[in-house]
N, C-alpha and C positions, 0 to 999 in steps of 0.2 A: 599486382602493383607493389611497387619497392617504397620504403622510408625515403628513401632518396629523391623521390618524384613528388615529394610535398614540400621538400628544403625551398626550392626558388622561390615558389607563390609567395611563402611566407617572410619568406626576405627581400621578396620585392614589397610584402604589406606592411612592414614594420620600415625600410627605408622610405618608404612616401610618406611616413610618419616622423621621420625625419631621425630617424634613430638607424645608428650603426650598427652591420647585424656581423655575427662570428658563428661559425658552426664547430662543433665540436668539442668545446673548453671541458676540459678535464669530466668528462663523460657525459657532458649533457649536450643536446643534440644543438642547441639553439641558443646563444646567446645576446638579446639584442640591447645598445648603450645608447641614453639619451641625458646626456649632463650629470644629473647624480644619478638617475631612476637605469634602474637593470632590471629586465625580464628573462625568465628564462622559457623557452618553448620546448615540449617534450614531442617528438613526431611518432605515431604509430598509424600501424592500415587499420588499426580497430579500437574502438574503447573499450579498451579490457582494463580486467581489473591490474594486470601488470603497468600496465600505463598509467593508473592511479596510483599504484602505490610508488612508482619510481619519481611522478609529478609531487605526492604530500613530500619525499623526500627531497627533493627538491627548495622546496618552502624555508628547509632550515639554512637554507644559503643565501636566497632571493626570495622578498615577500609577494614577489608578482611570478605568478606561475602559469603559463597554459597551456593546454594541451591541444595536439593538431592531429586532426583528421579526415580522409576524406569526406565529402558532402555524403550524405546518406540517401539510401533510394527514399522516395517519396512517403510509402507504404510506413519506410521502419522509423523513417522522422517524427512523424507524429502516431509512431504507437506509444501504448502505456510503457514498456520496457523502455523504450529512451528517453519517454518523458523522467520518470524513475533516474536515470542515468544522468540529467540533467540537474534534476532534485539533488544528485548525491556529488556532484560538482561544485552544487550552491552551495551545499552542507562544507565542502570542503575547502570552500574558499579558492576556488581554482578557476579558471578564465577556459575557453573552449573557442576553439579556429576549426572553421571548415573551410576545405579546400577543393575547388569543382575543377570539373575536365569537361572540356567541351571540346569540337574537333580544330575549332585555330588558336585554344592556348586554356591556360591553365593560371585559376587564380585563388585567395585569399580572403575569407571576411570574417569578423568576430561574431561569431554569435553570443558568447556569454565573458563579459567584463570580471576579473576574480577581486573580489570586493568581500568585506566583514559580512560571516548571515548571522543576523541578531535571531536565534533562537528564543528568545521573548515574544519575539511577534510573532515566529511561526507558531509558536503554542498557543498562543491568544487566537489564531485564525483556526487551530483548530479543538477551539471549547466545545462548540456541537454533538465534534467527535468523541471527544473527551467524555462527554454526560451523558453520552449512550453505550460508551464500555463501563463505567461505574455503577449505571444503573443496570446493565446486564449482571456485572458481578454481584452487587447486592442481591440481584433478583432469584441468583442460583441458588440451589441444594447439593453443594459441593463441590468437587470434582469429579465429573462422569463421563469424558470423555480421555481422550489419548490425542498427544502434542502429532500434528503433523497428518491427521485423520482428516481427509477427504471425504465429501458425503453426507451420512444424515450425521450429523453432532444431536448433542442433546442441550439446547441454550435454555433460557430462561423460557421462551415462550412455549416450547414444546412439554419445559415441569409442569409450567399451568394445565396446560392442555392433558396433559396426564393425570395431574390432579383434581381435572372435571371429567374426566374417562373414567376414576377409580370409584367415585361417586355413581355415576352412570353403572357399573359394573354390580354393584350392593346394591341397587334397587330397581333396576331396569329401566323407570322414567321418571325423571325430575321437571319441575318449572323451573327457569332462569332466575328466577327469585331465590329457590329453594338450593342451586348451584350457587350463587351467589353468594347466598349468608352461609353456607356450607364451606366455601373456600375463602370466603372474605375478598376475594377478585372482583374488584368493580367492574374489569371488563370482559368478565368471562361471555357475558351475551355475546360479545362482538367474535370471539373467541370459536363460542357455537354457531354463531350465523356465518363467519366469513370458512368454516369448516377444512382449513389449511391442509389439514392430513388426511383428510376423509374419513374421520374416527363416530363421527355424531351424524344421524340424520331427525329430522323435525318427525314426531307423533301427533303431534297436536302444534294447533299455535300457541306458544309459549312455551313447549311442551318437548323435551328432547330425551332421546335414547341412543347405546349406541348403532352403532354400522357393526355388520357383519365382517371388516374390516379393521375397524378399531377394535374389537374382542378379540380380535386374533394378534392385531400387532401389540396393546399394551400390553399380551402377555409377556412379551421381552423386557417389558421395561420394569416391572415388579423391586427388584432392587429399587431404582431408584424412587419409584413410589413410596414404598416403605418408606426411604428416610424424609421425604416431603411430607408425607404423613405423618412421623415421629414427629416434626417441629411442632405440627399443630396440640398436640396433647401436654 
């Protein structure tokens, strides 16, 4: 598919809007006039990032910007990656035309209007999120991972868990009481029952020690033990 084969639609969508369209005005693909108000339309076969960054440049000439593209298969429309692509559309203040092909003709419709995003709201909508990386951060013992690291990280709930393994490890079996007042974690029971890593198996009821599994893997963790351990002294 050529740039070329998305110009009509969109010039037939914007003159049934009653606005005058122009192609091509001093490098931008799309020009469309309606009394004072000018749009400018950017056409590509993809949302790439080239195509955003030609459309924000855009913006400093005409405050209405949008970008055109073919309609997307079904599958890639509503995956996360587009949705994301859409997010960063809203984010940028920019308008979105898909253009479909069918076998007797070819046409135009606006999926995303480019309008002011009050970044006030979006942060308010996401406080949830917000107070679950805060409290992950407070809950760490440093930095003990690597930026960009796939796999087992080391977060906040696996120090706890390490820090009722190290206990476990010093005396072979504990009660959840005695883990408890030992780590000061209110939820450590829940920690040994719901057994996430497979580090703790039950001796008794009440009554935990480790896994033949857990002895062998918190031995890697030992750095980081030590220093969750130094806080408490």
């Amino acid at each position: 598919m050529k740039e070329t084969e998305l110009y009509q639609p969109v010039k037939d969508l914007f003159e049934g809007m009653g606005y005058e369209v122009y192609s091509e005005v001093d490098d931008m693909d799309v020009v469309a006039v309606k009394d004072d108000r000018k749009i400018v339309i950017e056409l590509k076969t993809s949302l790439s990032m080239k195509l955003l960054i030609q459309a924000v440049k855009r913006q400093k000439i005409y405050e209405d910007v949008y970008v055109a593209v073919p309609f997307p298969k079904f599958k890639k429309r509503f995956s996360k990656d587009f949705k994301d692509k859409e997010y960063l559309l809203r984010r940028l203040e920019l308008g979105l035309i898909f253009v479909s092909f069918n076998e007797k003709n070819a046409y135009a419709q606006i999926a995303l209007e480019p309008k002011p995003f009050n970044l006030q709201i979006s942060r308010t909508r996401s406080k949830k999120k917000r107070t679950l990386v805060d409290r992950e951060l407070s809950n760490r013992h440093g930095d003990n991972n690597t930026g960009g690291t796939k796999g087992k990280l080391v977060t906040a709930y696996r120090e706890k868990a390490l820090e009722l393994a190290s206990y476990l490890r010093e005396t072979d079996e504990m009660t959840t009481g005695e883990l408890r007042e030992a780590s000061g974690n209110e939820k450590s029971t829940n920690i040994l029952y719901k057994n996430y890593y497979g580090w703790f198996e039950r001796a008794d009821k009440g009554v935990y020690r480790l896994s033949n599994k857990g002895r062998s893997e918190v031995e890697n963790y030992n750095h980081i033990i030590d220093k969750i351990r130094s806080k408490e002294d």
